[in-house]
Short mmCIF file of the C-alpha atoms (twelve columns), coordinates in Angstrom:
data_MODEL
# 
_entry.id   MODEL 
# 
loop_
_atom_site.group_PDB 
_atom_site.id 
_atom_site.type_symbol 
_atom_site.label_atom_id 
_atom_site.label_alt_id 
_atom_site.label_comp_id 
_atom_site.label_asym_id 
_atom_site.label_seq_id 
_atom_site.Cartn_x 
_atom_site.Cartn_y 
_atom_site.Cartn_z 
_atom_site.pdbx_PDB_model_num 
ATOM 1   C CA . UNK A 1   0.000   0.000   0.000   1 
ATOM 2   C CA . UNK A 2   1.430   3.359   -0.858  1 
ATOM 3   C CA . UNK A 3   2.079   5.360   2.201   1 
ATOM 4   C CA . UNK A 4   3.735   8.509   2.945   1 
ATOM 5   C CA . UNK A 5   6.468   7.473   5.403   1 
ATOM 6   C CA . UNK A 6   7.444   5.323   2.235   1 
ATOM 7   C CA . UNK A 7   10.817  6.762   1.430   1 
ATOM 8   C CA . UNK A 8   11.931  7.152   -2.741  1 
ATOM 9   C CA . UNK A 9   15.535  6.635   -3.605  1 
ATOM 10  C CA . UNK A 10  16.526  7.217   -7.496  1 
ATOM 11  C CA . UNK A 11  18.506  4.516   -8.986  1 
ATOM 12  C CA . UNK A 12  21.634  6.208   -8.347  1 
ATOM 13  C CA . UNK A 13  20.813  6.622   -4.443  1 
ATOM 14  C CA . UNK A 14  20.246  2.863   -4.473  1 
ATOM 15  C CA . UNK A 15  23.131  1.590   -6.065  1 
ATOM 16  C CA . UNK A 16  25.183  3.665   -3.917  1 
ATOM 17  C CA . UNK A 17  23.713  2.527   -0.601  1 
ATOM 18  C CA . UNK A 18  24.081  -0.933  -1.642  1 
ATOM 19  C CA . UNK A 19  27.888  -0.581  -2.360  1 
ATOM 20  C CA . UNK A 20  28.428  0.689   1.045   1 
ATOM 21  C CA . UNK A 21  25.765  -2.410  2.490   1 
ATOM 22  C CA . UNK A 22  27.594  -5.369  1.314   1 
ATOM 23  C CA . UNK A 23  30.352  -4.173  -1.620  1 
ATOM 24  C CA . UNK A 24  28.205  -4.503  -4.727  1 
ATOM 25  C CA . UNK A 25  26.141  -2.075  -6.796  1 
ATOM 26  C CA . UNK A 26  22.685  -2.831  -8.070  1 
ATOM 27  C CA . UNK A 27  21.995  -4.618  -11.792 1 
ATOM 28  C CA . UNK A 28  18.290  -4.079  -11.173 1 
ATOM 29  C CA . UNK A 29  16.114  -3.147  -8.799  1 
ATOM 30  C CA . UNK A 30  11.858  -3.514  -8.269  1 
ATOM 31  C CA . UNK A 31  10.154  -2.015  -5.571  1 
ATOM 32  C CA . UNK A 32  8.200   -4.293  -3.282  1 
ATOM 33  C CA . UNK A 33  4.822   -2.678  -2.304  1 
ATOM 34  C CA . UNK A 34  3.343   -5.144  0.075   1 
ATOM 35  C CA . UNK A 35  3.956   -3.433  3.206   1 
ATOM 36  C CA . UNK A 36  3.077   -0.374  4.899   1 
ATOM 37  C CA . UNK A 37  5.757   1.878   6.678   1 
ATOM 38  C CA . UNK A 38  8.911   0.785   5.332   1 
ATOM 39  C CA . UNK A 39  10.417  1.159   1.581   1 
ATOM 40  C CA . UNK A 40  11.451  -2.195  0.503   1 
ATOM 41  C CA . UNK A 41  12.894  -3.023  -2.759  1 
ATOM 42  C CA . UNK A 42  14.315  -6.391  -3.992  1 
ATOM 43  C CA . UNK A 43  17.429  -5.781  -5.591  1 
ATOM 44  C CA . UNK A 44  19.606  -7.863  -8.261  1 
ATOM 45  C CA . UNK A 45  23.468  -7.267  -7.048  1 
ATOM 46  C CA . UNK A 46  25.945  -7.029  -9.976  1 
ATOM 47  C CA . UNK A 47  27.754  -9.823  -8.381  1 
ATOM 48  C CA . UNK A 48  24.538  -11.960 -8.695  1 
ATOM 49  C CA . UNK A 49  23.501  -11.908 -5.539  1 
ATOM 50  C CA . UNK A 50  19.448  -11.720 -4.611  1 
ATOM 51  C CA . UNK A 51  18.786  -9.194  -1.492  1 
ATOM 52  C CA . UNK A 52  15.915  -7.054  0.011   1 
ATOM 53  C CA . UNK A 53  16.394  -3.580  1.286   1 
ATOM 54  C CA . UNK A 54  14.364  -2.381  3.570   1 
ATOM 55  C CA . UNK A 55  14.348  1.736   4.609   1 
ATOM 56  C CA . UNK A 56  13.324  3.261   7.199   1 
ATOM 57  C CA . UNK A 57  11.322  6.501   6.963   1 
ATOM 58  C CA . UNK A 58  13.336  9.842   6.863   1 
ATOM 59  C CA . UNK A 59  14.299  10.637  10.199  1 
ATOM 60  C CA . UNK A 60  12.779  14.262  9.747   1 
ATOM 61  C CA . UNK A 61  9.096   12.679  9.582   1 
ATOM 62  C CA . UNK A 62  7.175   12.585  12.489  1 
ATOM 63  C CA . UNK A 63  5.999   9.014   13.731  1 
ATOM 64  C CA . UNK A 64  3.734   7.498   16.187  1 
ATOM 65  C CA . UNK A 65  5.808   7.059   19.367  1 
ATOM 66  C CA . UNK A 66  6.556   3.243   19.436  1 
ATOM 67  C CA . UNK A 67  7.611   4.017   15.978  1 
ATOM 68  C CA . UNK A 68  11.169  5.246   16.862  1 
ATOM 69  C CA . UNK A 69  14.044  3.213   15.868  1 
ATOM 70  C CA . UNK A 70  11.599  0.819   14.589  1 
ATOM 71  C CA . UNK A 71  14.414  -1.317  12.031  1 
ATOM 72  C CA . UNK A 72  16.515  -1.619  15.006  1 
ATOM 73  C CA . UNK A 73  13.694  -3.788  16.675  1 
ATOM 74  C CA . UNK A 74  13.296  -5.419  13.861  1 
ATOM 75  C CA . UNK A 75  16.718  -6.477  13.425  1 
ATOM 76  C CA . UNK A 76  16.893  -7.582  16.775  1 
ATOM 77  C CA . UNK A 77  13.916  -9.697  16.380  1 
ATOM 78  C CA . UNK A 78  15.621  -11.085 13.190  1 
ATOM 79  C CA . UNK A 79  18.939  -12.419 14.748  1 
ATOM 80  C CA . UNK A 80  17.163  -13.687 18.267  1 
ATOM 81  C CA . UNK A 81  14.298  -15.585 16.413  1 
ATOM 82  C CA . UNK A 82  16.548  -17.081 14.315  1 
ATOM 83  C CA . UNK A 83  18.692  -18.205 16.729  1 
ATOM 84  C CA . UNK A 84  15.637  -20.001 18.409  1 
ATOM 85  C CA . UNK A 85  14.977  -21.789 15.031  1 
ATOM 86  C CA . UNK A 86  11.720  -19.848 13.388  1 
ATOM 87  C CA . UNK A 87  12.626  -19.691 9.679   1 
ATOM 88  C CA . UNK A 88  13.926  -16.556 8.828   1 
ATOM 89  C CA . UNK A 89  15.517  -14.624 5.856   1 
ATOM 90  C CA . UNK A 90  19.191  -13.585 6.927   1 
ATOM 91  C CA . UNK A 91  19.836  -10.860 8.384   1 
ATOM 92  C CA . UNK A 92  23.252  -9.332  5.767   1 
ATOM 93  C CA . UNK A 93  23.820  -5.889  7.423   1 
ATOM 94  C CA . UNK A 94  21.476  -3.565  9.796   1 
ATOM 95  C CA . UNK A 95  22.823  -0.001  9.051   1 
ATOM 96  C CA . UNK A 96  21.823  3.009   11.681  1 
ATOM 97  C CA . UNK A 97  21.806  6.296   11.122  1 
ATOM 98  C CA . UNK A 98  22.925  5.991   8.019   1 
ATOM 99  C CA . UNK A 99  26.002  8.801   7.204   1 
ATOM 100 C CA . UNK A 100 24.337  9.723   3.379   1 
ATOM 101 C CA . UNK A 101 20.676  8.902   3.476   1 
ATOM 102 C CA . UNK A 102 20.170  9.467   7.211   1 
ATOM 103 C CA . UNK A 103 17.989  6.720   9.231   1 
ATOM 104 C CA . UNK A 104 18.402  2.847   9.407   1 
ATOM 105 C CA . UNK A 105 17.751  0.171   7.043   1 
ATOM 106 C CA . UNK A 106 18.445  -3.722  6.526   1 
ATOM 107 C CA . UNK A 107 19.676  -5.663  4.240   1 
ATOM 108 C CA . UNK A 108 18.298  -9.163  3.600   1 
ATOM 109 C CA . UNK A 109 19.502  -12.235 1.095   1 
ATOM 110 C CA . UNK A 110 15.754  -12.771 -0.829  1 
ATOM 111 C CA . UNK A 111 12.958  -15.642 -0.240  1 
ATOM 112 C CA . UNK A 112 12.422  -17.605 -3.357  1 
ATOM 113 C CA . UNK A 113 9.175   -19.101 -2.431  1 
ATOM 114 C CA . UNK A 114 5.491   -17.026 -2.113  1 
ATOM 115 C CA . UNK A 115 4.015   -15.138 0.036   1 
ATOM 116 C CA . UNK A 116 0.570   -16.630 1.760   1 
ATOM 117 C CA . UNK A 117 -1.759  -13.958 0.911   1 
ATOM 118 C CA . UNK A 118 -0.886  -14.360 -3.140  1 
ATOM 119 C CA . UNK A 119 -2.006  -18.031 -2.855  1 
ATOM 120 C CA . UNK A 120 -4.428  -20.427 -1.656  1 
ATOM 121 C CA . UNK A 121 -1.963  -23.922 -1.762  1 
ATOM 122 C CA . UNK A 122 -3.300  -26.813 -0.578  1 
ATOM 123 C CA . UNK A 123 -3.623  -28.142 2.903   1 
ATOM 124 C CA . UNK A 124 -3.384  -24.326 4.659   1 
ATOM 125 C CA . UNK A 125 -4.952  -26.183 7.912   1 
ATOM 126 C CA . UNK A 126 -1.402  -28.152 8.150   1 
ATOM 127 C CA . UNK A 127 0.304   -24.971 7.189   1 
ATOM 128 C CA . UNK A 128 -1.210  -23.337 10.144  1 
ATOM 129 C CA . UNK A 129 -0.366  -25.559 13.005  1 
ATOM 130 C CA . UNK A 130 2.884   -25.377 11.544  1 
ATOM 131 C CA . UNK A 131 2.672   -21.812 11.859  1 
ATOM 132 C CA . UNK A 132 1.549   -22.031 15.436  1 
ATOM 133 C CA . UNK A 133 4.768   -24.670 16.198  1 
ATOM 134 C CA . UNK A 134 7.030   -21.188 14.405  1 
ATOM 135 C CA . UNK A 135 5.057   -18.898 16.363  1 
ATOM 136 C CA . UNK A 136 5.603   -20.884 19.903  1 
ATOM 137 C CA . UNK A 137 9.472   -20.862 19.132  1 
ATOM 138 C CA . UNK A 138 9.476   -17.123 18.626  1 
ATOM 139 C CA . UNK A 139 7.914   -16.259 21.725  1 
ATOM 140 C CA . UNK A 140 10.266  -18.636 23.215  1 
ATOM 141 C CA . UNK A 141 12.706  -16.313 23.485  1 
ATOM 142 C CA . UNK A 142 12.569  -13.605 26.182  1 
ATOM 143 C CA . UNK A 143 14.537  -10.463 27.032  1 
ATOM 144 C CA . UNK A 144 14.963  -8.277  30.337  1 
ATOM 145 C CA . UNK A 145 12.207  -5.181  30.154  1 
ATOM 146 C CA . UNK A 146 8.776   -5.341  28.905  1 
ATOM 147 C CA . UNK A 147 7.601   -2.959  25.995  1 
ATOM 148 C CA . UNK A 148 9.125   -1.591  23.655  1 
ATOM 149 C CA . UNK A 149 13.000  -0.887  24.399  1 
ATOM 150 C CA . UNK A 150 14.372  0.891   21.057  1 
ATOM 151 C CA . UNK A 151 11.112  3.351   21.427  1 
ATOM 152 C CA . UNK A 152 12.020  4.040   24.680  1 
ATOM 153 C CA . UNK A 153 8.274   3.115   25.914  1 
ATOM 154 C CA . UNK A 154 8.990   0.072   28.787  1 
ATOM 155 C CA . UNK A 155 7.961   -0.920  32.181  1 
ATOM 156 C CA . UNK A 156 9.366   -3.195  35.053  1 
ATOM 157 C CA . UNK A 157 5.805   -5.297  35.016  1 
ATOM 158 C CA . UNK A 158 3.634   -6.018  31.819  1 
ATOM 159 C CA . UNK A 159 0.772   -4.318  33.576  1 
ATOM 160 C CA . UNK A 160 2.969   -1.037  33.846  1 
ATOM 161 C CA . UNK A 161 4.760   -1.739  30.027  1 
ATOM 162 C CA . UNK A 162 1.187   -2.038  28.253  1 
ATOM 163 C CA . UNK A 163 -0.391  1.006   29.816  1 
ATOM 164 C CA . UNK A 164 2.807   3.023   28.779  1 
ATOM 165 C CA . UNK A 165 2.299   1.396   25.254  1 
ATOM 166 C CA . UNK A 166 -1.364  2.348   25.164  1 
ATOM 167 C CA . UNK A 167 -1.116  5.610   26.427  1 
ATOM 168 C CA . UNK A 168 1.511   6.647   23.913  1 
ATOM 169 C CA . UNK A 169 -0.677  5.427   21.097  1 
ATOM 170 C CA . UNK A 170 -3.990  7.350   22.525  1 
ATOM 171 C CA . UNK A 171 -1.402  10.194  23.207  1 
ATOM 172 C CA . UNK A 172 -0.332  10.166  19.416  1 
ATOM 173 C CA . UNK A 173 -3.955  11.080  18.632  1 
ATOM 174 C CA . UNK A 174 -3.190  14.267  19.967  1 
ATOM 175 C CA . UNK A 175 -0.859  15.353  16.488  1 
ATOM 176 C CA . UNK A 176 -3.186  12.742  14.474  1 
ATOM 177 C CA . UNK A 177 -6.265  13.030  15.571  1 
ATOM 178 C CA . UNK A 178 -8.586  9.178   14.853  1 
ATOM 179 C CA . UNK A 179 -12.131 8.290   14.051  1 
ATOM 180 C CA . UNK A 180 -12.223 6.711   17.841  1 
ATOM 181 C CA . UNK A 181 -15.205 5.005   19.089  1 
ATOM 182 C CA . UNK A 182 -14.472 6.323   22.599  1 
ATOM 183 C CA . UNK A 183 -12.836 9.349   23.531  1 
ATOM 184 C CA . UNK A 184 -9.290  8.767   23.793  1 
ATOM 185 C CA . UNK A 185 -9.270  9.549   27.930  1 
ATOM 186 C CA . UNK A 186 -12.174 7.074   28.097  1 
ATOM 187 C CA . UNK A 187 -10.657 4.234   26.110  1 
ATOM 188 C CA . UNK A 188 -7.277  4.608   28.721  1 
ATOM 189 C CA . UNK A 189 -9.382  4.520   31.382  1 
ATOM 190 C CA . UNK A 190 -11.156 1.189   29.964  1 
ATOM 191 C CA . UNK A 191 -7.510  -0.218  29.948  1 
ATOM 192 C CA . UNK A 192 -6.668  0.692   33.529  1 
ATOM 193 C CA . UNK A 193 -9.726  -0.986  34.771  1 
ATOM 194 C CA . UNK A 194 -8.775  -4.275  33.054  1 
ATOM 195 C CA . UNK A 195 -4.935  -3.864  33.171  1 
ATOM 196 C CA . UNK A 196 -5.085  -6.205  36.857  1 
ATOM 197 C CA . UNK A 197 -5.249  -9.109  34.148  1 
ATOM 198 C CA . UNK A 198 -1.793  -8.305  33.016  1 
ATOM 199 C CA . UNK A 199 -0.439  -9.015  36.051  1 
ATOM 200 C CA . UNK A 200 -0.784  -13.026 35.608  1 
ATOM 201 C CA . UNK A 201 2.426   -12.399 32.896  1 
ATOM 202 C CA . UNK A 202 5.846   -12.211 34.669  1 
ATOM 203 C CA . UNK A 203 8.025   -12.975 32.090  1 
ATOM 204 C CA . UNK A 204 9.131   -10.441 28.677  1 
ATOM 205 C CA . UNK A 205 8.676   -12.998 25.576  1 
ATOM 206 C CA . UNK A 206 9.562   -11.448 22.107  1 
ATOM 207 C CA . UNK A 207 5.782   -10.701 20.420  1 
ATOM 208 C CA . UNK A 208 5.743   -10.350 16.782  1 
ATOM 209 C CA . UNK A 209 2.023   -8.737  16.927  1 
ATOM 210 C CA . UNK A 210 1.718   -8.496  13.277  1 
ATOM 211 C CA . UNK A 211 1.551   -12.088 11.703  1 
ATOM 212 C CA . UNK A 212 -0.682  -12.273 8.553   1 
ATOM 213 C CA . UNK A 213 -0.534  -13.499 5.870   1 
ATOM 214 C CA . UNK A 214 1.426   -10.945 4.086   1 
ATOM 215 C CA . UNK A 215 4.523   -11.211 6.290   1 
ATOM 216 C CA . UNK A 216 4.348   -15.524 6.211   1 
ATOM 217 C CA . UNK A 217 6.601   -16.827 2.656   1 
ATOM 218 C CA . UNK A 218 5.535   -20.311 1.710   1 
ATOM 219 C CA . UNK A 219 8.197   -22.631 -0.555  1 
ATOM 220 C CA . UNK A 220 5.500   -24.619 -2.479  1 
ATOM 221 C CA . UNK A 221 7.800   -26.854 -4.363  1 
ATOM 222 C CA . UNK A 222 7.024   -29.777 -2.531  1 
ATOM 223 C CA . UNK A 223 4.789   -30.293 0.167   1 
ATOM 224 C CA . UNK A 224 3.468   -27.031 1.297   1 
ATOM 225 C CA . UNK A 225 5.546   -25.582 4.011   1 
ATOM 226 C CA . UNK A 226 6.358   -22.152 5.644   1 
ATOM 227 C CA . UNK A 227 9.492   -20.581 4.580   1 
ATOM 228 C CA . UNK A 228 9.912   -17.490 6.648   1 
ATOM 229 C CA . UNK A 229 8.204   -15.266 8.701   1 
ATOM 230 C CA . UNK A 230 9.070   -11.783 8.174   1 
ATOM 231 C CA . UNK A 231 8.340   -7.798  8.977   1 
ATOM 232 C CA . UNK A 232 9.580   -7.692  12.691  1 
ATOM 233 C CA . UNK A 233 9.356   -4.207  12.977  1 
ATOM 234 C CA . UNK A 234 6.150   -3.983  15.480  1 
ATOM 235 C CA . UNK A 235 7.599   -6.681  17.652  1 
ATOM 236 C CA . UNK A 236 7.923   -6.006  21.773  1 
ATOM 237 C CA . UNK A 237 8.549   -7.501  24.538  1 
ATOM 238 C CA . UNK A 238 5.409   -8.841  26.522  1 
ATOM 239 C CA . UNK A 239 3.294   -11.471 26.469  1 
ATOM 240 C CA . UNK A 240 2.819   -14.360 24.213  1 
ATOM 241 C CA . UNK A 241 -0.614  -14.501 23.867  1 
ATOM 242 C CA . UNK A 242 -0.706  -11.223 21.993  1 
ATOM 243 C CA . UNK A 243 0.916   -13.546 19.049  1 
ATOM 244 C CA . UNK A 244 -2.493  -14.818 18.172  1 
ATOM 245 C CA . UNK A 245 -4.244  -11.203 17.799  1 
ATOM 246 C CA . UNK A 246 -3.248  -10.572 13.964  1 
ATOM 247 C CA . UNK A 247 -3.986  -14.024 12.481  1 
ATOM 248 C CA . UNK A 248 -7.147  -13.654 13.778  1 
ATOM 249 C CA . UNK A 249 -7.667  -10.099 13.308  1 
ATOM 250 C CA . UNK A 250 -11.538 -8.484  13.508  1 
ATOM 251 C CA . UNK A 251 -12.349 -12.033 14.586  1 
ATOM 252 C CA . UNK A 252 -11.989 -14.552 17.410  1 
ATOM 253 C CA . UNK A 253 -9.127  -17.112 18.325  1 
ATOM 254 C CA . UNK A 254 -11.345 -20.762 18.400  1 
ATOM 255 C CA . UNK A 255 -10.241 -23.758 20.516  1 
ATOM 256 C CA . UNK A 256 -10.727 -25.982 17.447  1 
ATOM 257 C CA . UNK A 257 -7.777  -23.370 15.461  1 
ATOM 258 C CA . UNK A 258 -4.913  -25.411 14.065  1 
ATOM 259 C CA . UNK A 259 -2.638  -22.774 14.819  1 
ATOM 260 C CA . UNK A 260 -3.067  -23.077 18.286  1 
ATOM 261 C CA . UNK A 261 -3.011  -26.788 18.541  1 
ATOM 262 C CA . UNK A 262 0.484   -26.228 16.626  1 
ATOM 263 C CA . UNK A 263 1.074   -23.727 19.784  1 
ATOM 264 C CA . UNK A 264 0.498   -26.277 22.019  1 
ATOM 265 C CA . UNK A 265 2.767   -28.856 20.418  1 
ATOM 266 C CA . UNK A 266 5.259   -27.020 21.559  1 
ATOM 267 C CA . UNK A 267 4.016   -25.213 24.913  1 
ATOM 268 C CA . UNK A 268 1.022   -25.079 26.936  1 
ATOM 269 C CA . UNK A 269 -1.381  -22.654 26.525  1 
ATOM 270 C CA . UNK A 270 -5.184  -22.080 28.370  1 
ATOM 271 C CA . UNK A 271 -7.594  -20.186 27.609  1 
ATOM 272 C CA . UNK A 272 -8.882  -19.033 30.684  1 
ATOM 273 C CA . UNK A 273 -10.997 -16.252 31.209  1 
ATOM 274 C CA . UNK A 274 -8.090  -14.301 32.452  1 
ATOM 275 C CA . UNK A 275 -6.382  -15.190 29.150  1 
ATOM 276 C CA . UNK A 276 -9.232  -13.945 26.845  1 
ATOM 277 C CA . UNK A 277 -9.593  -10.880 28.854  1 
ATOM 278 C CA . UNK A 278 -5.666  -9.763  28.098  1 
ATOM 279 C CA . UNK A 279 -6.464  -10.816 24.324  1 
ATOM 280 C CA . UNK A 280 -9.433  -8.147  24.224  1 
ATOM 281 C CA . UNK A 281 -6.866  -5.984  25.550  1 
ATOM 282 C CA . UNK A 282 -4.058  -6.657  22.917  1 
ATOM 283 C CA . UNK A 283 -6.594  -6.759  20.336  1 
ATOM 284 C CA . UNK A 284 -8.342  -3.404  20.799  1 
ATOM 285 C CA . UNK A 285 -4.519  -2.211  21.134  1 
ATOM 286 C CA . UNK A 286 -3.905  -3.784  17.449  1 
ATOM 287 C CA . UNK A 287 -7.209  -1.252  16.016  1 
ATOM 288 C CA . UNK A 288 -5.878  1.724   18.074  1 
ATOM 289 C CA . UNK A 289 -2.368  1.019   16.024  1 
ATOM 290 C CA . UNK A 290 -4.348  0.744   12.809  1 
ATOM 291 C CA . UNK A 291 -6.684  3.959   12.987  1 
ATOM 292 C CA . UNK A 292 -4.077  6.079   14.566  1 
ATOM 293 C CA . UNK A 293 -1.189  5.282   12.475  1 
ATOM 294 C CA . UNK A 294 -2.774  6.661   9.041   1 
ATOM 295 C CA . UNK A 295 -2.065  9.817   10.720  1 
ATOM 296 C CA . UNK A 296 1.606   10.037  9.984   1 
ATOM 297 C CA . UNK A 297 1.327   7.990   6.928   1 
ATOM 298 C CA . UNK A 298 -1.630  9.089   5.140   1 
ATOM 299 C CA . UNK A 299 -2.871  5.829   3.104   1 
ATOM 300 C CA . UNK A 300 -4.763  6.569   0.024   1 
ATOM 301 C CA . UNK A 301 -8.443  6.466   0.845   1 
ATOM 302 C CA . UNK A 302 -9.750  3.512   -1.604  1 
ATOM 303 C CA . UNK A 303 -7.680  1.077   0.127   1 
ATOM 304 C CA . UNK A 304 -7.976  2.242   3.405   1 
ATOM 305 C CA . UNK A 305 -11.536 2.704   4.059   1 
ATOM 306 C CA . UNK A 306 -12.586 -0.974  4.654   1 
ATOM 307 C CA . UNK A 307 -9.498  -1.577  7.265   1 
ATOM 308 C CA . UNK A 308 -10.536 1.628   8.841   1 
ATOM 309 C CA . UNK A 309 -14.439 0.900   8.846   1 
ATOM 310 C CA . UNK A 310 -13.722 -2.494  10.325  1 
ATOM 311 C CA . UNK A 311 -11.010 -1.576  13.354  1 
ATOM 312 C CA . UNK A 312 -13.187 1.143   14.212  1 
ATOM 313 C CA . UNK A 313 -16.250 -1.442  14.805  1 
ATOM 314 C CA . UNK A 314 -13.867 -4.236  16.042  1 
ATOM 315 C CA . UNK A 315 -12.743 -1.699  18.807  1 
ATOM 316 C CA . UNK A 316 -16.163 -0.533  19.875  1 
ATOM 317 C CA . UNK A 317 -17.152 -4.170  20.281  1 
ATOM 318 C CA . UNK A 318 -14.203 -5.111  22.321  1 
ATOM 319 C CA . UNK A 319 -14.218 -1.933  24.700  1 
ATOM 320 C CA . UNK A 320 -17.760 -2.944  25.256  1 
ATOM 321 C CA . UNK A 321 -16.667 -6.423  26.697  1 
ATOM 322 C CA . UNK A 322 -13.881 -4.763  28.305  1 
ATOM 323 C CA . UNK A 323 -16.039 -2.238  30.031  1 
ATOM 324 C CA . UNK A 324 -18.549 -5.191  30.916  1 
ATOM 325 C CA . UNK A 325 -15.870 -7.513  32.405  1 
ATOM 326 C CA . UNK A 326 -14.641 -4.643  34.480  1 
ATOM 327 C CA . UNK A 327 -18.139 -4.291  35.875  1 
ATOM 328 C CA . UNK A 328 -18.836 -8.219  36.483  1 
ATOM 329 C CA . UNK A 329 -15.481 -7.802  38.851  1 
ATOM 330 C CA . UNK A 330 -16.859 -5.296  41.035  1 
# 
């Protein structure tokens, strides 16, 4: 989707970067224009080589706060998720505060195979619990401080981390103002009044919080089977249930879903009332991100209408169960 935070580098500008990257300049070069914040472009090396750059918006535009230093949570995510065994492109260089262009980017060898939402291959209910297995090994790995550490937004307890996250999201809607449900001082407040239910989480896993998908490569030369997971960038530090908030986004997670008997292959996982509590939380927190953030980016109105029309419904509905939970535990 075409996006304003979507940085444009001429040919020149590219071939340049990608000397000082890895030593080679660019034979050609095709913009990818899947994603949303980032420039990406798949590049041809003159050496032969197949990489993706990825580029982060110009450090003089104005973001939403967990925005900042966005790639460099990404590439994080990237070299601890591989480590832990979820299939991953490779991580070639992670360049900050770049000395020419200004601001970060990454550079990535290329996925041959497909990505899931361009095809509809055969057995997708096997491809799912083996998503769920990917998705259990990712949250596997934990760190030392909940939230979001690059940003700057973080909190000794998950209960303190979130309502820092949230409240620098509603607070964003202060520069971008967003077609809210709730006023934004009401919708915090909803969140304080449920936030005890964070408290049951003690430990910072790595989230990715944006699997769909767009960001899931499939190799379909054989059997169906996942490639790599990709797009790290809105990835924090918090609890693992959040994982399951995307891939079933403006809809519910069902105890019959393969993905989380795949989960459960590999860890336990309830669904308690406590637990579907914190995922009303983390999913009205997922529509906040995507009504607030066409602030800064400014999406082009025929593709953004439906997305925006939906999370704005999605979050009333879920506010309303939030609000009514908070009232059955008076």
């Amino acid at each position: 989707m075409d996006s304003r935070t979507k940085r444009r580098l001429s040919p020149a500008e590219l071939d340049a970067l990608a000397r000082r990257a890895v030593g080679a300049g660019v034979f050609t070069a095709t913009e990818l224009t899947d994603g949303y914040a980032n420039a990406v472009w798949r590049l041809t090396l003159e050496d032969g080589r197949e990489v993706v750059l990825k580029l982060s918006p110009s450090p003089d535009l104005d973001q939403l706060s967990y925005e900042r230093n966005l790639l460099r949570m990404e590439a994080a995510a990237y070299e601890l998720a591989a480590a832990a065994g979820v299939p991953m492109a490779e991580l070639l260089v992670a360049g900050f505060d770049d000395p020419v262009l200004g601001g970060d980017y990454l550079m990535l060898t290329a996925l041959d195979g497909v990505s899931w939402n361009d095809v509809k291959p055969e057995g997708e209910q096997a491809l799912r619990r083996e998503l769920g297995r990917h998705l259990a090994a990712f949250n596997a790995v934990t760190g030392e401080v909940f939230g979001y550490p690059h940003a700057g937004i973080v909190g000794a307890t998950w209960r303190e981390a979130f309502l820092a996250m949230a409240g620098a999201l509603l607070g964003d809607t202060e520069r971008y103002p967003a077609p809210l449900p709730r006023p934004a001082a009401e919708i915090m407040a909803v969140f304080e009044r449920a936030a005890p239910v964070l408290d049951e989480v003690t430990t910072p896993c790595l989230v990715h919080f944006d699997v769909w998908a767009g960001n899931v490569f499939l190799d379909l030369t054989g059997e169906p089977r996942i490639q790599a997971i990709i797009d790290h960038e809105r990835a924090f530090w918090g609890d693992p249930i959040a994982e399951f908030v995307t891939p079933t986004i403006f809809g519910e997670l069902r105890e019959d879903d393969p993905l989380l008997a795949g989960y459960r292959e590999v860890t336990p996982l309830e669904l308690t009332p406590s637990a579907r509590a914190r995922l009303d939380l983390y999913r009205a927190y997922l529509y906040l991100i995507l009504l607030v953030e066409n602030g800064p980016r400014q999406y082009p109105e025929s593709e953004y209408a439906r997305v925006r029309d939906l999370a704005v419904s999605s979050l009333a509905e879920v506010l309303d169960r939030l609000v009514r939970l908070a009232l059955d535990a008076r």
